[in-house]
PABANU-76565 format. One record per residue (C-alpha): residue number from 1; chain; x, y, z. Coordinates in Angstrom, 2 decimals, always signed. Example, Ala and Ser with C-alpha at 12.3 -4.5 7.8 and 13.67 -1.06 7.14 Angstrom:
2
ATOM num chaine      xx      yy      zz
ATOM   1      A  +12.30   -4.50   +7.80
ATOM   2      A  +13.67   -1.06   +7.14
***
This chain:
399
ATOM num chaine      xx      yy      zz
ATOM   1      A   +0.00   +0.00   +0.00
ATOM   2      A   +2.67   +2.60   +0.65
ATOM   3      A   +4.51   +1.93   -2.71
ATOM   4      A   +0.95   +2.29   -4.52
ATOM   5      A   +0.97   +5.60   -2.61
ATOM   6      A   +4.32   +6.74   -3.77
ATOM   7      A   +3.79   +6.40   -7.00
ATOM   8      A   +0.04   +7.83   -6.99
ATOM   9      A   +1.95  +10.80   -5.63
ATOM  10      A   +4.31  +10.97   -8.34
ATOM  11      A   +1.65  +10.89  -11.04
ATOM  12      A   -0.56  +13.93   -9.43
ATOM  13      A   +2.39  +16.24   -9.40
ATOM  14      A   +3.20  +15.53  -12.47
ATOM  15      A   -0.79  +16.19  -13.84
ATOM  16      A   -0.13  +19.46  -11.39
ATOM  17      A   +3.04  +20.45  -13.34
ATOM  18      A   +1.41  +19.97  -16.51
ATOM  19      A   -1.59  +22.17  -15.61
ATOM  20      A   +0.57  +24.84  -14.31
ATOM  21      A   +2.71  +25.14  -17.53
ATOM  22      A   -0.88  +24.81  -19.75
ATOM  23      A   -1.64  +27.76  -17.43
ATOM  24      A   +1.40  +29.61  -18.03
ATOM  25      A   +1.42  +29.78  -21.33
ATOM  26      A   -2.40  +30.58  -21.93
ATOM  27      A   -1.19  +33.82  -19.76
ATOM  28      A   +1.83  +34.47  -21.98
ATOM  29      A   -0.61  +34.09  -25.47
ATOM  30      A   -2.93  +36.27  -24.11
ATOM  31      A   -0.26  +39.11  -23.24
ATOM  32      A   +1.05  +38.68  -26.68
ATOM  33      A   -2.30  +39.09  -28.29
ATOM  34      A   -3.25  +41.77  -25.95
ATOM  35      A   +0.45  +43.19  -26.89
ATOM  36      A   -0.06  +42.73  -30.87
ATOM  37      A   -3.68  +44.40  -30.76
ATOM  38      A   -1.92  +47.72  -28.74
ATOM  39      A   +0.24  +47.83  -31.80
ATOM  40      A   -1.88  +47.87  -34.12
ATOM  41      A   -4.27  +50.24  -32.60
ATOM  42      A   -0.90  +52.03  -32.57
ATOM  43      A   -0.17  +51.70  -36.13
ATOM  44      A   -3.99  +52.94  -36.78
ATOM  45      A   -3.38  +56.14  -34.98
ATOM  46      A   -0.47  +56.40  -36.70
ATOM  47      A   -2.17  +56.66  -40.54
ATOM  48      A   -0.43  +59.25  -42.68
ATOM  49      A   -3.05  +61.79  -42.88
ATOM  50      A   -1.31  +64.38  -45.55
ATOM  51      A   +1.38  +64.18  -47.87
ATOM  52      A   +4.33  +66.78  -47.51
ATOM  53      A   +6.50  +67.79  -50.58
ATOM  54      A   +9.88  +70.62  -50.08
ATOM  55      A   +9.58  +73.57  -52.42
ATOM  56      A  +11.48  +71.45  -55.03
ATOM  57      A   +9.26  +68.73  -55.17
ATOM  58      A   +6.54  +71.00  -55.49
ATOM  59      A   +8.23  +73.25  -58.18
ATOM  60      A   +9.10  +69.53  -60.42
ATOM  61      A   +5.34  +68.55  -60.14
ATOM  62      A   +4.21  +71.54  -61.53
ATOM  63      A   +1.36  +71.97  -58.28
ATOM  64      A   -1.27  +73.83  -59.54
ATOM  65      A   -3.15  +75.34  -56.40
ATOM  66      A   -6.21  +77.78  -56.36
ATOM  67      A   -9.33  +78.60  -54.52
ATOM  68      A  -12.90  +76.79  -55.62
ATOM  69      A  -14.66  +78.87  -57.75
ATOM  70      A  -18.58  +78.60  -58.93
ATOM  71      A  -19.16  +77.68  -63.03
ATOM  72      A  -21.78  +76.55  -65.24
ATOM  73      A  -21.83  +73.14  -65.06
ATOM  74      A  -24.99  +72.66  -67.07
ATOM  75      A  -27.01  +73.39  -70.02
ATOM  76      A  -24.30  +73.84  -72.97
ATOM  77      A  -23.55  +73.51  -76.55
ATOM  78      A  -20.36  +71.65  -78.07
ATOM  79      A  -18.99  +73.69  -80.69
ATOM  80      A  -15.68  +73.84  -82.38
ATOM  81      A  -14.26  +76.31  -84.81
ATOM  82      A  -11.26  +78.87  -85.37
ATOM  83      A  -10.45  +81.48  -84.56
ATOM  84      A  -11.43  +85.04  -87.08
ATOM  85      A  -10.71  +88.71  -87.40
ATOM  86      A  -13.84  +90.54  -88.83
ATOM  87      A  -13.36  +91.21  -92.42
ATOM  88      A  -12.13  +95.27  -92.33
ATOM  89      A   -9.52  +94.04  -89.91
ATOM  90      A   -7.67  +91.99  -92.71
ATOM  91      A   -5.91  +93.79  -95.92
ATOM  92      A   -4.46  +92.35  -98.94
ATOM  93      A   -1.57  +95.05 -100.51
ATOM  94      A   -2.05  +94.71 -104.25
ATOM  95      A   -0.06  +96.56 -106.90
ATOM  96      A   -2.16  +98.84 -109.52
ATOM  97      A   +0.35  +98.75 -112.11
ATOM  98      A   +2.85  +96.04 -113.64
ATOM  99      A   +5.98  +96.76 -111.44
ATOM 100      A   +9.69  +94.72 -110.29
ATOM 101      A   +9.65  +95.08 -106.40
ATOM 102      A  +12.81  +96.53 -105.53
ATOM 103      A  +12.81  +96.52 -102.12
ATOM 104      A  +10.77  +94.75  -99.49
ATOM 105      A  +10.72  +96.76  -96.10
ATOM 106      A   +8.96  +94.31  -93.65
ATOM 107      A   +8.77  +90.36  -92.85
ATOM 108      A   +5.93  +88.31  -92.03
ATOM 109      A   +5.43  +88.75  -87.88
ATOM 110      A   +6.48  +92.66  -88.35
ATOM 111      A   +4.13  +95.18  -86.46
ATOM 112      A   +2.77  +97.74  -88.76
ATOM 113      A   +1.42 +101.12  -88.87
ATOM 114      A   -1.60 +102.49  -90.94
ATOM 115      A   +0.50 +103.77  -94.12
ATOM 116      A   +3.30 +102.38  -93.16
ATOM 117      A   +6.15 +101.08  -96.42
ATOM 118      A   +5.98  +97.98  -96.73
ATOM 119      A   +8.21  +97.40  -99.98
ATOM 120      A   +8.73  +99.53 -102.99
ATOM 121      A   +8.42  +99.01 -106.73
ATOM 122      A  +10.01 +100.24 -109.85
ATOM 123      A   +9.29 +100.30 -113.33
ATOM 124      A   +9.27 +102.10 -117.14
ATOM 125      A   +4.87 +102.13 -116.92
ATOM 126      A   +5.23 +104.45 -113.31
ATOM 127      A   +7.74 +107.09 -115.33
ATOM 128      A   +5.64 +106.82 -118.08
ATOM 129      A   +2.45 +107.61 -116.16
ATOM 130      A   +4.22 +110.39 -114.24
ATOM 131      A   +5.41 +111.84 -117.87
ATOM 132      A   +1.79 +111.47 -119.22
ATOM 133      A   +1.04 +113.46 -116.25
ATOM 134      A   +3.09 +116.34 -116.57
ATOM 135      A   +1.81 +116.74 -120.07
ATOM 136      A   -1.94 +116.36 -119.83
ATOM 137      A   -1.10 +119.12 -117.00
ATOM 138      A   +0.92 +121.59 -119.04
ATOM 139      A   -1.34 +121.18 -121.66
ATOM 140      A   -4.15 +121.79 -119.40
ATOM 141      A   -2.44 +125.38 -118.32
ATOM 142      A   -2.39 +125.85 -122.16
ATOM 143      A   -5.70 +125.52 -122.81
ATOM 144      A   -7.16 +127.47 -119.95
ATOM 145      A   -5.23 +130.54 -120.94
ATOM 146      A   -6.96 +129.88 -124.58
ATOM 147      A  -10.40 +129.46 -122.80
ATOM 148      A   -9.75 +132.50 -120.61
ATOM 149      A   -9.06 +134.39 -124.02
ATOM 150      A  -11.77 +133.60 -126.11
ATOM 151      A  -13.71 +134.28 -123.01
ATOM 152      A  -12.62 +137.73 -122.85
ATOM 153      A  -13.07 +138.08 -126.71
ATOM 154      A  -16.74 +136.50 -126.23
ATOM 155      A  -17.69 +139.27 -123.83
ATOM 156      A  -16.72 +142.20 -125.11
ATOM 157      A  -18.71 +140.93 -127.98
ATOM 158      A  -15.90 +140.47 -130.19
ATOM 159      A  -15.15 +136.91 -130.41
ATOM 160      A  -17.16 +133.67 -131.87
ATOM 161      A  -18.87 +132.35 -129.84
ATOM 162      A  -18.09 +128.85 -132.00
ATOM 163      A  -14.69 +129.28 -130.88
ATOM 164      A  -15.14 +130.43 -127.32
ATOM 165      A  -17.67 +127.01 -126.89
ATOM 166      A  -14.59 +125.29 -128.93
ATOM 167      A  -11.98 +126.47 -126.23
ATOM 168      A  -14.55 +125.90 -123.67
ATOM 169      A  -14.51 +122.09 -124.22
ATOM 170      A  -11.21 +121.75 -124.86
ATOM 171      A  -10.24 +122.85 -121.50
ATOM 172      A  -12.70 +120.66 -119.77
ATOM 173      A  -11.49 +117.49 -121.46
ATOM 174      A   -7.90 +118.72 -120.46
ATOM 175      A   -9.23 +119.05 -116.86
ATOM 176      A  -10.84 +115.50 -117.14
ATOM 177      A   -7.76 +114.01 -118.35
ATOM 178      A   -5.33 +115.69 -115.60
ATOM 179      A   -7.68 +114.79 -112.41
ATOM 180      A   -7.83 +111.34 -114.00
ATOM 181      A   -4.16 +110.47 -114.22
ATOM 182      A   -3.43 +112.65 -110.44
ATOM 183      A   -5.89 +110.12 -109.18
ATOM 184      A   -3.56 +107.24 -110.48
ATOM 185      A   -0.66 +108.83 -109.35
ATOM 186      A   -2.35 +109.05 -105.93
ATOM 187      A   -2.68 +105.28 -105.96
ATOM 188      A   +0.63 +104.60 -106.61
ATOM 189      A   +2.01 +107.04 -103.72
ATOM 190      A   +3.01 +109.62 -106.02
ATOM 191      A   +3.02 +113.08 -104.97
ATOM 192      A   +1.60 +114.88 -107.91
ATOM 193      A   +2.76 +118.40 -106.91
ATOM 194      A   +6.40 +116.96 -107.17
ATOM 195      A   +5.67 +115.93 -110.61
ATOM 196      A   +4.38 +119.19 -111.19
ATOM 197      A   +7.63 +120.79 -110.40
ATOM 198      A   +9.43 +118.68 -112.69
ATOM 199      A  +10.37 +115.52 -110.28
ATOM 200      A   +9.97 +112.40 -111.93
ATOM 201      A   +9.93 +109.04 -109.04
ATOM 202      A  +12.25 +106.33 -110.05
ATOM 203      A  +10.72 +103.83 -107.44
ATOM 204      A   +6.73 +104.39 -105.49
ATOM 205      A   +6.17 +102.43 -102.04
ATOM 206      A   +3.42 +100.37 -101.15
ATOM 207      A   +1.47 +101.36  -97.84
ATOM 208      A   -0.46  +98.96  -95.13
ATOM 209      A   -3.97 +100.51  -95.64
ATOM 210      A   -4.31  +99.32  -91.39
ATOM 211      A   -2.59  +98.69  -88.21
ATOM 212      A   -1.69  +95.40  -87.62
ATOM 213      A   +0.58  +92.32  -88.43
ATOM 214      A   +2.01  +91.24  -91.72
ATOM 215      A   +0.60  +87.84  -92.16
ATOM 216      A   +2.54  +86.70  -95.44
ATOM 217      A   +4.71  +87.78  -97.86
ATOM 218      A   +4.80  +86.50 -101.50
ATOM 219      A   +6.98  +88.13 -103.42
ATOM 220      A  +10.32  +88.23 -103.67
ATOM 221      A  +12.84  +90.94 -104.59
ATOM 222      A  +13.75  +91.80 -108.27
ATOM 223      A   +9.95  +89.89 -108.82
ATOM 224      A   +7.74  +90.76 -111.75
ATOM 225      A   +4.00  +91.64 -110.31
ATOM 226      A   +0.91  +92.23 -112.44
ATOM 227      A   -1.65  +94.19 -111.58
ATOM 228      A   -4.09  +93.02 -108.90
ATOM 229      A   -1.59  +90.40 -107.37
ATOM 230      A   -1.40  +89.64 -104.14
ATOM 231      A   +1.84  +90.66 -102.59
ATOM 232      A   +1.20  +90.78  -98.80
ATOM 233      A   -1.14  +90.50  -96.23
ATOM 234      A   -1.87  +92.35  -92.95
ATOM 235      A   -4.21  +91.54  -90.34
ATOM 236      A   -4.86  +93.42  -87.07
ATOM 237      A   -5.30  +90.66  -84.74
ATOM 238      A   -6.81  +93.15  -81.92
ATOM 239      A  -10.26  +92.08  -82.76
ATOM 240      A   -9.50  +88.55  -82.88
ATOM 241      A  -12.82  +86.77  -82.12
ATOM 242      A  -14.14  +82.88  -82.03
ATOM 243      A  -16.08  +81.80  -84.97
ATOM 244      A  -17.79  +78.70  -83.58
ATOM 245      A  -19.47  +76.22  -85.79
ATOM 246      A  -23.31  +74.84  -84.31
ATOM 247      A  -24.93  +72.13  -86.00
ATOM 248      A  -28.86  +72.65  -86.71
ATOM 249      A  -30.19  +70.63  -83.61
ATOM 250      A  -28.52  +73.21  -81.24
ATOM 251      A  -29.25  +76.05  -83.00
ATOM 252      A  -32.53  +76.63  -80.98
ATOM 253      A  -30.85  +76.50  -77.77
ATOM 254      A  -28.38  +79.34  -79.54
ATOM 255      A  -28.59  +83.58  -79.01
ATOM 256      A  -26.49  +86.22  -78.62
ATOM 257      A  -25.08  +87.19  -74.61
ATOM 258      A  -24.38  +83.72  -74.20
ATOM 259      A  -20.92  +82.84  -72.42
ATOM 260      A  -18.82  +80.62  -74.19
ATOM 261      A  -15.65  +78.52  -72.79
ATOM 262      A  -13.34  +77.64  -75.11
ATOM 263      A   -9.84  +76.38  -75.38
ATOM 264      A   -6.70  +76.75  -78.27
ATOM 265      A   -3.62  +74.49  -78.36
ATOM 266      A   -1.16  +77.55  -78.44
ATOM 267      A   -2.14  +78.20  -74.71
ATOM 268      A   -1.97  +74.70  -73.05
ATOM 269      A   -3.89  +74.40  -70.46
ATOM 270      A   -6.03  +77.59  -70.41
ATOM 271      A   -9.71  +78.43  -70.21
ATOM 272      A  -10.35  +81.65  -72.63
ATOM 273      A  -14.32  +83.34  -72.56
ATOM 274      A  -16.10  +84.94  -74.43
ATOM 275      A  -19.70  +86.57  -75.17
ATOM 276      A  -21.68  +85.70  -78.15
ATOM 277      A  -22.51  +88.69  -80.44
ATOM 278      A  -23.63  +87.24  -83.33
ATOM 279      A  -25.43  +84.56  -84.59
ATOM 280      A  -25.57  +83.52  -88.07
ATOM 281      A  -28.72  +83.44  -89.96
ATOM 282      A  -28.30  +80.86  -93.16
ATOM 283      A  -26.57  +77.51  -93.08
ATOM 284      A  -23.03  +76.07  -94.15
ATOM 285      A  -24.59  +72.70  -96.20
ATOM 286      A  -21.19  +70.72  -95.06
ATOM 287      A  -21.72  +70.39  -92.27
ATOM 288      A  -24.86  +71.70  -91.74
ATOM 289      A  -23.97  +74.59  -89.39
ATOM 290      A  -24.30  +78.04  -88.73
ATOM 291      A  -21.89  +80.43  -87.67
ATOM 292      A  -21.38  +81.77  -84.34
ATOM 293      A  -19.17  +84.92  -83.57
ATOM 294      A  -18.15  +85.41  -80.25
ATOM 295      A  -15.58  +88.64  -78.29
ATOM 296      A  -13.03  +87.32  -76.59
ATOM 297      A  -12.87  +88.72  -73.18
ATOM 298      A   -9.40  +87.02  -71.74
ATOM 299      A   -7.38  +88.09  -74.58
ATOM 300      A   -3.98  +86.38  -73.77
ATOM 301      A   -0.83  +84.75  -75.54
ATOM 302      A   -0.19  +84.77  -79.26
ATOM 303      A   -3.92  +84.78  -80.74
ATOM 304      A   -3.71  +83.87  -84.47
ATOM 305      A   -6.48  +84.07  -87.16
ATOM 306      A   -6.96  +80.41  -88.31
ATOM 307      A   -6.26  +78.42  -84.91
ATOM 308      A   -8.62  +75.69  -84.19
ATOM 309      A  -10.68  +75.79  -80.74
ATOM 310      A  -12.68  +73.78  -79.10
ATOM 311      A  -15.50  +75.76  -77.12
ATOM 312      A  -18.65  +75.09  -74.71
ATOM 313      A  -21.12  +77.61  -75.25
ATOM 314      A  -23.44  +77.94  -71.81
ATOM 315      A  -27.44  +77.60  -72.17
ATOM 316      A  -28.05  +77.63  -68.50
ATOM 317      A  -27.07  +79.96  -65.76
ATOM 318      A  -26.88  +76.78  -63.01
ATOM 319      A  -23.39  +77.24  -60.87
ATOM 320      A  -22.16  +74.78  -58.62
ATOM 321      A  -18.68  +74.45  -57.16
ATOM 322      A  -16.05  +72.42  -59.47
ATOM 323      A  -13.24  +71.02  -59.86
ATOM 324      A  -10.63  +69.70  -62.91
ATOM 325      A  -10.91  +66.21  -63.32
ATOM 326      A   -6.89  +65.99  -62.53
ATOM 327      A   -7.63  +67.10  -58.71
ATOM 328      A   -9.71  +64.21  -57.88
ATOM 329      A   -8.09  +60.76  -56.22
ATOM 330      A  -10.45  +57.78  -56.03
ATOM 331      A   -9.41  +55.68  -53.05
ATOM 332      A  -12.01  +52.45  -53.28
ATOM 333      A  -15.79  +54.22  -53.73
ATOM 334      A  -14.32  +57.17  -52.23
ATOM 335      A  -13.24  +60.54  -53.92
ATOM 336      A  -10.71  +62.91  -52.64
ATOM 337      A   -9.29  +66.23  -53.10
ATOM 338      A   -6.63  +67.58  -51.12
ATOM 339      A   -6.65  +71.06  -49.04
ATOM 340      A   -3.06  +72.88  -49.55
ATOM 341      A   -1.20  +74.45  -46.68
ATOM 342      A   +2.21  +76.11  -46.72
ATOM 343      A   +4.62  +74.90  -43.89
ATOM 344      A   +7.57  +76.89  -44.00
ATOM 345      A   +9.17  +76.14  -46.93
ATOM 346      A   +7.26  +73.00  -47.54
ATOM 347      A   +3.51  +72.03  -48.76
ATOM 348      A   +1.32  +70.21  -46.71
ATOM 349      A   -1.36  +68.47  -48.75
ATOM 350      A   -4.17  +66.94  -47.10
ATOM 351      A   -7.15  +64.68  -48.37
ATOM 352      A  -10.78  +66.06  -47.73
ATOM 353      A  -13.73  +63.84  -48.94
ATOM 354      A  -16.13  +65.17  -51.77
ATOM 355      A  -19.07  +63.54  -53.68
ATOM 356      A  -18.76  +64.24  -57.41
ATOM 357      A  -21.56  +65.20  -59.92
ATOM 358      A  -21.95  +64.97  -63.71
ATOM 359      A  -18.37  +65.68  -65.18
ATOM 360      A  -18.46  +68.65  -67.47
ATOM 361      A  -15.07  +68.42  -69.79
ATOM 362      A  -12.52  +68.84  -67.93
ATOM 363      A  -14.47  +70.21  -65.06
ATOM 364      A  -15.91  +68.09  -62.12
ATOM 365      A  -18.68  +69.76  -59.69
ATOM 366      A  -17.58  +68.59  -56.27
ATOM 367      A  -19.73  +69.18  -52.52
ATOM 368      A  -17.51  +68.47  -48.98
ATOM 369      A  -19.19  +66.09  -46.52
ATOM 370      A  -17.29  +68.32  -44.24
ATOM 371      A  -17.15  +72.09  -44.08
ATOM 372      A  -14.25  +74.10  -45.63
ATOM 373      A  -12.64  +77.42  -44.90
ATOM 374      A  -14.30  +80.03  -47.89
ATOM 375      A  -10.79  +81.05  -48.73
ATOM 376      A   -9.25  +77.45  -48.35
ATOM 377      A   -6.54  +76.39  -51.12
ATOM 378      A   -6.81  +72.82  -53.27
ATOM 379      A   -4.52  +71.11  -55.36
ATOM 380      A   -6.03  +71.35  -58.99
ATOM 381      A   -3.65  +68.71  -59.93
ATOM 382      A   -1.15  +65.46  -59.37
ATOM 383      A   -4.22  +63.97  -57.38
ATOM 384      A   -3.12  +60.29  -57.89
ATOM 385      A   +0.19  +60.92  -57.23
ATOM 386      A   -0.55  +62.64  -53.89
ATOM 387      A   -3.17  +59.20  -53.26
ATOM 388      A   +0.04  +57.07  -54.02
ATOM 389      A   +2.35  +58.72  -51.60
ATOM 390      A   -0.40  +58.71  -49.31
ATOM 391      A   -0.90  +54.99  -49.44
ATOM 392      A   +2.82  +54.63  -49.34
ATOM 393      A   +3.11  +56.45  -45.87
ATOM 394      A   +0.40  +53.86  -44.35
ATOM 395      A   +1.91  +51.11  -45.88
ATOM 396      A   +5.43  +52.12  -43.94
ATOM 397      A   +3.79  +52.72  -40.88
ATOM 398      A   +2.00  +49.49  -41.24
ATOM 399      A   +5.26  +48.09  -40.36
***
């Protein structure tokens, strides 16, 4: 009976050892999951909640930052088209007489003044008109001293009146024929008072008829022009306007005051407006269009007849706040855009939850679910990036 008893002893404390150590290390999981879940409520807290970026980060992104502003998100008209100068704004310098061009003054980009040289010309037909000139004018002074004489005569009841009537006419037809070839002189810039006192022009110039810009120039020196050609053109790009094409189901929807947004690839990047003056009243047949002229009211940048545009005209007068498309992240079935603060030298960029509405172009109307500061600053682009770096500051602090 006592060795029974020893060895019953041995086996409890053994099945008390066992339970002890079972108990042990239940206590030492549960510290280490009570442990684990304090770090990661400690990783939670520590979420990267902006995204920071040093003045030279922010100058090689090219941040674009600006205040929210209200626009027409509703209610327009596609239209494309070029850009115009109204017809009196545009001149084509032509030549009135068969001439070599001896000298060109300008090049095309040149700045010009209202009668302004441009280039000058040379030829036997402009001394020969000049000479013709001086004749039909001496002439003239012939013939009125003749007509003043047989007037005299006529009076004092001396003289034919066949012959004063003769002289009469004669002097009038002289007259005809000198105000005739003065008024081609005047076209070729040819003072005729000079030719009068016996100056005969080798070479006239050619004048801009308006201010402006010289478009194109085709001639060439030493070149042979007839009459009526085409030797430059100037165009006074001040009154540059949009000339926007709208098909004939919008044209209802179409009037003059209308705003219209429009865009030209010479100015990346860059919303121009105008106001619709004028809408056309007959049809282009292809494509089936009218024409819609439109002031510019932005005027910036080098504005050239003949660009293309792409433009929105605005039906409706409904404004919301917006966004570009660019300054919106998507994280899951969430949308962000991200406030801007400066920090010393550096940008602080953090993520603010919107709702989005019916995209517009480029444009995005956005509301908070939070409330904002009226004059608060938003990145209007780089939104994914600033998502990415975002993600990659939880990810390290995730670990």
């Amino acid at each position: 009976m006592k060795n029974l008893s020893k060895y019953t002893v041995i086996a409890l404390l053994t099945m008390l050892l066992g339970l002890t150590s079972c108990g042990d290390s239940k206590s030492e999981s549960a510290e280490n999951n009570e442990g684990n879940s304090e770090t990661e409520e400690a990783h939670a807290e520590g979420k990267a909640e902006e995204v920071m970026l040093t003045a030279k980060q922010f100058e090689a992104l090219q941040m674009q930052i600006d205040t929210l502003q209200m626009r027409n998100m509703s209610g327009y008209v596609e239209a494309n088209g070029q850009l115009e100068v109204p017809p009196q704004n545009e001149a084509t310098i032509t030549t009135v007489v068969g001439a070599n061009v001896v000298s060109i003054e300008v090049i095309e980009g040149d700045k010009v003044n209202k009668g302004q040289t441009v280039a000058y010309l040379s030829h036997p037909n402009i001394i020969q008109k000049q000479t013709d000139y001086l004749n039909a004018y001496s002439n003239s002074q012939f013939l009125k001293k003749e007509f003043e004489r047989q007037k005299t005569l006529y009076d004092a009841g001396v003289g034919s009146g066949a012959n004063f009537q003769k002289a009469e006419a004669e002097y009038q037809a002289s007259r005809s024929m000198v105000n005739g070839l003065e008024a081609q002189l005047q076209q070729l810039s040819v003072s005729a008072s000079g030719v009068r006192n016996g100056t005969i022009y080798q070479r006239v110039a050619l004048r801009s008829p308006i201010e402006g810009f010289v478009q194109k120039v085709e001639v060439k020196t030493g070149q042979y022009v007839e009459p009526q050609t085409d030797l430059m053109e100037i165009v006074d790009t001040h009154h540059v306007h949009a000339d926007l094409m709208v098909f004939e189901k919008d044209v209802y929807k179409v009037k003059e005051g209308q705003k219209v947004t429009f865009n030209v690839q010479s100015i990346p990047g860059k919303e121009l407006t105008a106001e619709i003056y004028s809408v056309g009243k007959t049809f282009e047949q292809n494509p089936k269009a009218i024409h819609v002229h439109a002031e510019i009211e932005n005027k910036e940048g080098n504005l050239i007849p003949g660009m293309y545009i792409q433009g929105r005209i605005q039906t409706d007068n409904n404004k919301t706040l917006a966004i570009p498309e660019s300054a919106i992240a998507a994280d899951g079935n969430r949308f962000f855009v991200f406030l801007v603060e400066k920090e010393g030298d550096d940008w602080s960029f953090t993520p603010n939850e919107v709702t989005k509405g019916a995209q517009d172009g480029e444009w995005i109307p956005i509301d908070f679910l939070t409330e904002q500061k009226s004059n608060a600053k938003y990145a209007f682009n780089n939104a994914y990036y600033l998502m990415a770096e975002m993600k990659k500051g939880e990810a390290e602090h995730s670990h």
